[in-house]
C-alpha positions as CSV (number, residue, x, y, z in Angstrom):
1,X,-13.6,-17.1,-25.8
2,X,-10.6,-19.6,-24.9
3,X,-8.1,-17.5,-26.7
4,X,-9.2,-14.3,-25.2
5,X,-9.3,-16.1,-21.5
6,X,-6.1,-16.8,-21.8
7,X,-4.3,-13.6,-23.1
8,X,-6.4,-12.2,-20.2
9,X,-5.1,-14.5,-17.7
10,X,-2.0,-12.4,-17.2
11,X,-3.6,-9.2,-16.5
12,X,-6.0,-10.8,-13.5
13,X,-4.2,-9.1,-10.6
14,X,-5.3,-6.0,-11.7
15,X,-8.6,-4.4,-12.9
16,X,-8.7,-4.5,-16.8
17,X,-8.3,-1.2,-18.6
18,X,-10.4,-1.1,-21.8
19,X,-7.3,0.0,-24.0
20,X,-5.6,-4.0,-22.4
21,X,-9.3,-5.5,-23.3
22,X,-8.9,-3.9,-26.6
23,X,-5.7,-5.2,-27.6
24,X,-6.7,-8.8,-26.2
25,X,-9.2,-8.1,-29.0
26,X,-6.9,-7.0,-31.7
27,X,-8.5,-9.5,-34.4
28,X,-11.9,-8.1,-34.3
29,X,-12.7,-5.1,-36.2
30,X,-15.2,-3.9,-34.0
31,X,-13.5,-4.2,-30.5
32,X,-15.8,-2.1,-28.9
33,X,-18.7,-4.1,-30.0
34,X,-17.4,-7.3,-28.7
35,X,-16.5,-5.9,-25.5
36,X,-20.6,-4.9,-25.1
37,X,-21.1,-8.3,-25.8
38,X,-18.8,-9.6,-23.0
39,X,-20.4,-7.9,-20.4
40,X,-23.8,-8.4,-21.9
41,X,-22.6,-12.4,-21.4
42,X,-21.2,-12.2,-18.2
43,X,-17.5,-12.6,-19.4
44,X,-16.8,-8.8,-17.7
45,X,-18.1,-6.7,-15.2
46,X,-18.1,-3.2,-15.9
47,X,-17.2,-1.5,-12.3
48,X,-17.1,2.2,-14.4
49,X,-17.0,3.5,-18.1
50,X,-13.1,1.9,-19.4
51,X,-12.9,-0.7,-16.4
52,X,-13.9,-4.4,-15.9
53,X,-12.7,-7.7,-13.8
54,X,-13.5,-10.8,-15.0
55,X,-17.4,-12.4,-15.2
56,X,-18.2,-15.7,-14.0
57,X,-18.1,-17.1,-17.6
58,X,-14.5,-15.8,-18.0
59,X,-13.9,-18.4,-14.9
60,X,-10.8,-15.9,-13.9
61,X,-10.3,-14.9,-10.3
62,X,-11.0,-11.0,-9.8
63,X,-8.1,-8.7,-8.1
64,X,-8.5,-8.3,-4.2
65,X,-10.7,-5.6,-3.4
66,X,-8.3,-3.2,-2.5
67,X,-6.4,-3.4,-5.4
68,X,-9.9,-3.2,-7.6
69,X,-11.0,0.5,-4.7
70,X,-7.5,1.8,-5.7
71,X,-8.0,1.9,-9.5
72,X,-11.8,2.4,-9.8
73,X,-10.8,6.2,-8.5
74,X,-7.2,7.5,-7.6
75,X,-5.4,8.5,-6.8
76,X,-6.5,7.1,-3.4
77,X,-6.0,4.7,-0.6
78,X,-7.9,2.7,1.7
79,X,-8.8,3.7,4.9
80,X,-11.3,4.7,7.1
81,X,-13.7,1.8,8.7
82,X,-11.7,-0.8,6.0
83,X,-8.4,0.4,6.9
84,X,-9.2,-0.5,11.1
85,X,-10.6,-3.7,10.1
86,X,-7.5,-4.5,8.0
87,X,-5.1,-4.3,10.9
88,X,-7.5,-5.5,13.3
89,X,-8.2,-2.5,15.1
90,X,-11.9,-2.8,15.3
91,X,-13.5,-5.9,15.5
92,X,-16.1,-6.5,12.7
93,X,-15.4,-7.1,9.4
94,X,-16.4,-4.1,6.9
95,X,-18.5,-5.3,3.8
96,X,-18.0,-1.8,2.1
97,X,-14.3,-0.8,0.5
98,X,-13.5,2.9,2.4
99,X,-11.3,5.2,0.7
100,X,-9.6,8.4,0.6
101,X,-9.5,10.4,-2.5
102,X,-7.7,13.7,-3.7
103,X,-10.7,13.2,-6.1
104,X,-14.6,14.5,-5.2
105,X,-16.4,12.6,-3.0
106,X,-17.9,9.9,-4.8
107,X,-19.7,6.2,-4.2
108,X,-19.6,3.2,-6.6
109,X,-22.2,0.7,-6.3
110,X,-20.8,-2.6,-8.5
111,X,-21.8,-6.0,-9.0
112,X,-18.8,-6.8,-7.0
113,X,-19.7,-4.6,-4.2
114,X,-19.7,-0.7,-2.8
115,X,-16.6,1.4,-3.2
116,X,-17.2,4.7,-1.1
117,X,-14.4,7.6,-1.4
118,X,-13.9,10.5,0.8
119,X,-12.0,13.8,-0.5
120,X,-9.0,15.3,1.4
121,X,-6.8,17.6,0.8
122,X,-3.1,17.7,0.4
123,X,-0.9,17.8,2.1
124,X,-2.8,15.8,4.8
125,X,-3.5,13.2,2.0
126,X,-0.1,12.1,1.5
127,X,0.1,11.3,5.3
128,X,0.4,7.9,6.2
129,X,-0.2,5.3,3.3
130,X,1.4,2.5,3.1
131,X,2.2,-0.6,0.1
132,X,0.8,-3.4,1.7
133,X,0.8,-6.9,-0.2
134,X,-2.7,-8.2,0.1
135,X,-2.4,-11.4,-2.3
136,X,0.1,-13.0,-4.6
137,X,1.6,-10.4,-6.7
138,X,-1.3,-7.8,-5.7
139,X,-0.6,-4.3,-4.3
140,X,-2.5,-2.4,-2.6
141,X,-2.3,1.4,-1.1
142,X,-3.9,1.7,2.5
143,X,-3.5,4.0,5.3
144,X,-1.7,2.8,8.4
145,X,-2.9,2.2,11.9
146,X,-2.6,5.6,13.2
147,X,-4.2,7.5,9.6
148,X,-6.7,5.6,9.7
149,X,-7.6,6.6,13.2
150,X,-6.9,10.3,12.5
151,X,-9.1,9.6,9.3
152,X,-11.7,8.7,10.6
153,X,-11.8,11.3,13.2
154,X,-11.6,13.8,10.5
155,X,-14.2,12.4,8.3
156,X,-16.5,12.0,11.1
157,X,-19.0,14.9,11.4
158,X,-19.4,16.0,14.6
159,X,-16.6,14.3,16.4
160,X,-14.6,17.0,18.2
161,X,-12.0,16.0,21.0
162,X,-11.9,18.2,24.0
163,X,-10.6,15.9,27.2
164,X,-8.9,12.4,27.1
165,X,-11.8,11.2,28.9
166,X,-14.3,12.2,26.0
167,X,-11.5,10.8,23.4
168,X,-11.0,7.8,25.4
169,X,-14.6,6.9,25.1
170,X,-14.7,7.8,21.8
171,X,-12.1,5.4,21.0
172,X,-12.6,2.4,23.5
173,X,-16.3,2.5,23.5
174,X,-17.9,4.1,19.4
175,X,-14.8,3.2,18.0
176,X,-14.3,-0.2,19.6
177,X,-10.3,-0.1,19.8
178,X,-8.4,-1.9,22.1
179,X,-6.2,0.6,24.7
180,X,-3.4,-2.2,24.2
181,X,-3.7,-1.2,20.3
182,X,-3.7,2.6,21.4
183,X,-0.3,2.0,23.0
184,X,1.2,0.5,20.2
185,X,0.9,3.7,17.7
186,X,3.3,5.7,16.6
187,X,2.5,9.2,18.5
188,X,6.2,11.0,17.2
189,X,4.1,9.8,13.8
190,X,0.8,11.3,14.5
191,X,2.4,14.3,15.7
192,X,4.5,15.0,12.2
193,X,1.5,15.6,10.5
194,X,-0.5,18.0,13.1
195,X,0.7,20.8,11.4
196,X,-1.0,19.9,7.9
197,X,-4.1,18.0,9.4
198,X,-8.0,19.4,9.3
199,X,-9.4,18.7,13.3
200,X,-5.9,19.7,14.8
201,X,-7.3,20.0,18.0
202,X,-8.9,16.7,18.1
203,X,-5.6,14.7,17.1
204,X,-3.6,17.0,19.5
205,X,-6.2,15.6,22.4
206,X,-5.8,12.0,20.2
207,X,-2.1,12.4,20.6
208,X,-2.5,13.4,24.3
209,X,-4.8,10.9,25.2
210,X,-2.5,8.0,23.9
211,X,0.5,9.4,25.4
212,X,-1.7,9.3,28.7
213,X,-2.5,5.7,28.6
């Protein structure tokens, strides 16, 4: 497995594609075949049917996280209760990858952990994302500060805004978010996308309540 570790090693800041596996695997007549035997040894983890990272008996790192929730269903980007961790809006850190998908709602439980995805629509999708380096020559897409907050507001059933007192306690208190955080968002940026967003009145009275602090 030494020669195919090392045509592999190039390809580690990404999840492998079967057709890259394949050709790593050019000398074998029955690709296929060896790649069932790779994951059988431990050499790749299958995350879905035609994607793998690298096993612990490949002794390769495996892409960030982000980089592995991006391609195991996109288009999407990370967001939701990962996204707020990522910029350090809410103070735990999130064991489960969060996304947003054009896709169907769908959940991935891996070996290397769970990948959940939530549908939206576009144009409210496109909203918002950011390319944000998250380790040496590894790219990830994930919602910034203030989509994430408008995400999560529109993913969460129930939650309707109707007074910056109810939003404000939504935020500070269930949420967890600092008001010195609050003050730093963009609000000309959250208001740009008001016109195309699900929950309109709840980010109008996010908007307001921000503006207010």
């Amino acid at each position: 497995m030494i020669g195919i570790r090392n045509r592999l090693r190039n390809y580690v800041e990404v999840p492998l594609s079967h057709q890259l596996v394949s050709d790593a695997l050019a000398e074998y007549s029955h690709p296929n075949a060896k790649i069932s035997e790779m994951v059988r040894r431990g050499f790749l983890i299958s995350l879905r049917r035609g994607l793998y990272v690298p096993g612990p008996e490949a002794d390769l790192p495996i892409p960030d996280l982000f980089v592995v929730a991006n391609h195991l269903r996109g288009p999407s980007y990370i967001s939701l209760q990962s996204a707020l961790s990522y910029h350090g809006l809410i103070p735990e850190r999130v064991e489960e990858i969060t996304s947003i998908t054009l896709l169907t709602t769908r959940d991935f439980d891996t070996p290397i952990g769970r990948f959940t995805y939530r549908h939206f629509d576009a144009p409210y999708y496109s909203f918002g994302i950011e390319r944000v380096q998250v380790a040496t020559n590894q790219f990830a897409l994930i919602a910034s500060p203030e989509k994430a907050i408008c995400d999560t507001i529109v993913a969460t059933a129930g939650v309707n805004l109707r007074s910056r007192t109810q939003t404000l306690d939504y935020l500070v208190e269930d949420m967890r978010i600092d008001e010195a955080d609050l003050q730093a968002l963009d609000e000309d940026l959250i208001e740009s996308w008001l016109g195309d967003a699900p929950k309109r009145s709840s980010l109008e009275m996010l908007l307001n309540t921000i503006r207010s602090i």
